[in-house]
C-alpha positions in Angstrom: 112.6 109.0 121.1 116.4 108.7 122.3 117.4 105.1 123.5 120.8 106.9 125.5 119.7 109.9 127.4 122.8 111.7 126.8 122.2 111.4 123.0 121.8 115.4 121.3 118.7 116.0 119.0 118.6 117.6 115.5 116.2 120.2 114.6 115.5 119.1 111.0 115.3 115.5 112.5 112.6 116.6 115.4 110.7 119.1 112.7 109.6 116.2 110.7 108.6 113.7 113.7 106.7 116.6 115.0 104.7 117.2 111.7 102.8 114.1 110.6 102.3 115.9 107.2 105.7 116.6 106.5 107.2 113.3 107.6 104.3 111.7 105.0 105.4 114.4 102.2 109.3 113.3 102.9 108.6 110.0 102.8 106.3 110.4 99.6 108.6 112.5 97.8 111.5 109.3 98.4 108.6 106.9 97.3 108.4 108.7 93.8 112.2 109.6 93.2 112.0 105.4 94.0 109.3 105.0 90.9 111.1 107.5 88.8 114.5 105.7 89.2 113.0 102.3 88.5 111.1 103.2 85.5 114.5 105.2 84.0 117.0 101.9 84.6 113.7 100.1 83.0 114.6 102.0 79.9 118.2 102.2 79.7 118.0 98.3 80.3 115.6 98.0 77.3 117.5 100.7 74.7 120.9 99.2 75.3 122.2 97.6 78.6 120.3 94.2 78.3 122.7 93.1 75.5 125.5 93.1 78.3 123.5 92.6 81.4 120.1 90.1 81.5 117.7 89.3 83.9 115.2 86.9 82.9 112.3 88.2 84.7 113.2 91.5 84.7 114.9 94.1 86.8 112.0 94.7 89.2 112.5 92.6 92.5 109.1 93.2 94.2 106.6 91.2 92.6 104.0 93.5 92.9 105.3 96.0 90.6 106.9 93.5 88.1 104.6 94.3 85.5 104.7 97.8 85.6 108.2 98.3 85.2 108.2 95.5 82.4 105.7 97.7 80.5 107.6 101.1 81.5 104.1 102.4 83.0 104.6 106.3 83.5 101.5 106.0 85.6 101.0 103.2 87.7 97.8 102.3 90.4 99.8 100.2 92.3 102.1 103.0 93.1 99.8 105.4 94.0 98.0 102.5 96.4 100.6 101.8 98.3 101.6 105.3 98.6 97.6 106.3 100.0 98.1 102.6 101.8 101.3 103.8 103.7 100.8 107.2 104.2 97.4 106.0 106.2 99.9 103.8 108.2 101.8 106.8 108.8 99.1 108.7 110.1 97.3 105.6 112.5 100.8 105.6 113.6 101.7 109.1 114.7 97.8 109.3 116.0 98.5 106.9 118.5 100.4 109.9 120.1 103.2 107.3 121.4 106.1 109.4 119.5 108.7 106.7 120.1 106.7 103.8 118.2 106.3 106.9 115.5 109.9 107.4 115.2 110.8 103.9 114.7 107.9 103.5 112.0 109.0 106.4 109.9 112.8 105.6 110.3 111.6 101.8 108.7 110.3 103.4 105.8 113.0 106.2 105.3 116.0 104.1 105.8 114.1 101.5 103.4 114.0 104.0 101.0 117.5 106.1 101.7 118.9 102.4 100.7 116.8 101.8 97.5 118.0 105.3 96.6 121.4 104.2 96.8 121.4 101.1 94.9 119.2 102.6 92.4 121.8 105.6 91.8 124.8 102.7 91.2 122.4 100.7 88.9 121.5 103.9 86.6 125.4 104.9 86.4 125.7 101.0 85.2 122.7 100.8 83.1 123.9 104.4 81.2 127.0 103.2 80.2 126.5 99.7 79.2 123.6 100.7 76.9 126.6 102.3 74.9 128.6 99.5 75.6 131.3 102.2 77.2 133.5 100.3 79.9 131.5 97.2 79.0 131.4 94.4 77.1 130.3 90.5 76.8 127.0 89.4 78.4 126.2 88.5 82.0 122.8 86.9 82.8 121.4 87.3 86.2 119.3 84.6 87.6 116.3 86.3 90.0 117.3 84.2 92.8 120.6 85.7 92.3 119.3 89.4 92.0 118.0 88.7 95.2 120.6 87.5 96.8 122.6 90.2 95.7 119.7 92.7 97.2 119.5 90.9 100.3 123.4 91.7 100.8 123.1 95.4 99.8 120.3 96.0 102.1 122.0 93.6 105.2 125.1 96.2 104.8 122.8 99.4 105.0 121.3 97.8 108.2 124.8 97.5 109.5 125.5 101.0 109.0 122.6 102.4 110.2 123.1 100.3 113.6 126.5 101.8 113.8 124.7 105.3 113.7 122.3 104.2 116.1 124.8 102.9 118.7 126.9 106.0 118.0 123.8 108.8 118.5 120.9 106.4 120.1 117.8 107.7 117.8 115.2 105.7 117.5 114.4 106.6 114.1 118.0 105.2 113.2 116.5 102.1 114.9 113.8 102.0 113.1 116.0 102.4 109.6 118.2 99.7 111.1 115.1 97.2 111.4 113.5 98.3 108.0 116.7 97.1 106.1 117.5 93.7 108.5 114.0 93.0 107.4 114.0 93.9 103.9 117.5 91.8 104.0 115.8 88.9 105.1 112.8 88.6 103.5 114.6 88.8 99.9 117.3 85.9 101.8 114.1 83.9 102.0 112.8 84.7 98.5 115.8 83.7 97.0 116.6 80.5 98.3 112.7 79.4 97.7 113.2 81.1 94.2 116.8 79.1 93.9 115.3 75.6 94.7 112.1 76.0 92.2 114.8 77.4 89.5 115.8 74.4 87.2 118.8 75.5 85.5 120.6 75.4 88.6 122.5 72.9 89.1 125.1 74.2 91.8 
């Protein structure tokens, strides 16, 4: 699972690509803290920060839970579809018994999530203290394309980082982290400049 032979393993690191169930569990348990951060900036943006910061169509990027957050859902079938959904993928995956395509599987959807967590923890501390309007004032509206743009950025950098990592230790879980984020990056590039050229306000 080591691009460079020389590269040193980590217990914690090989107790989870050795135990499907665990590696699903970690990954599940990152999938809710996900649902639970989105659904708690979906309420701070509705009791308060929304008269300084507004988006339009909402604070939820991925279009398939864009009506959940809207409503604030505390229980929501999507969620629980694509966690079922991925945690099969998970297990076809480490099935296969090819432990390096594994590693780089799981490292997509952990580094995915390792980034969300990120952004999500800056957007709560903003979201907290505009809804008091402490630190904040005036009104800034955020087209989606613009949201997106801004996401595809935040997750372009994360990929960086992680390929740092990976060319400094050689895992190919970092790999697979790296990749999950260049992708994520990418595909919200594209969604924004499709979502930019059907948006006619913009005139820039």
């Amino acid at each position: 699972m080591f691009l460079f032979s020389s590269a040193a393993s980590t217990w914690l690191l090989d107790l989870f690509l050795n135990n499907i169930w665990l590696a699903i569990a970690f990954w599940a348990v990152l999938s809710s803290l996900d649902y639970i951060f989105t659904m708690t900036a979906a309420r701070f943006y509705r009791d308060g920060a929304k008269q300084h910061y507004l988006f339009p169509e909402g604070i939820e990027l991925n279009p398939f839970f864009r009506d959940d957050v809207a409503k604030i859902r505390k229980f929501s079938f999507r969620f629980f579809l694509i966690l079922f959904f991925v945690a099969g993928l998970l297990l076809i995956a480490y099935e296969l018994n090819v432990p390096w395509a594994f590693a780089l599987v799981w490292g997509m959807f952990v580094g995915i999530q390792l980034a969300n967590h990120c952004r999500h923890i800056r957007n709560l501390v903003v979201f907290s203290y505009a809804r008091l309007s402490a630190g904040v004032g005036g009104t800034i509206q955020y087209e989606h394309w613009f949201s997106l743009r801004l996401s595809s950025v935040d997750f372009f950098c994360f990929g960086m980082l992680f390929l740092l990592l990976f060319f400094f230790w050689g895992h190919l879980f970092i790999l697979g982290a790296t990749l999950g984020c260049l992708s994520l990056a990418l595909r919200h590039l594209i969604d924004s400049v499709k979502k930019r050229k059907l948006s006619p306000k913009d005139e820039t």
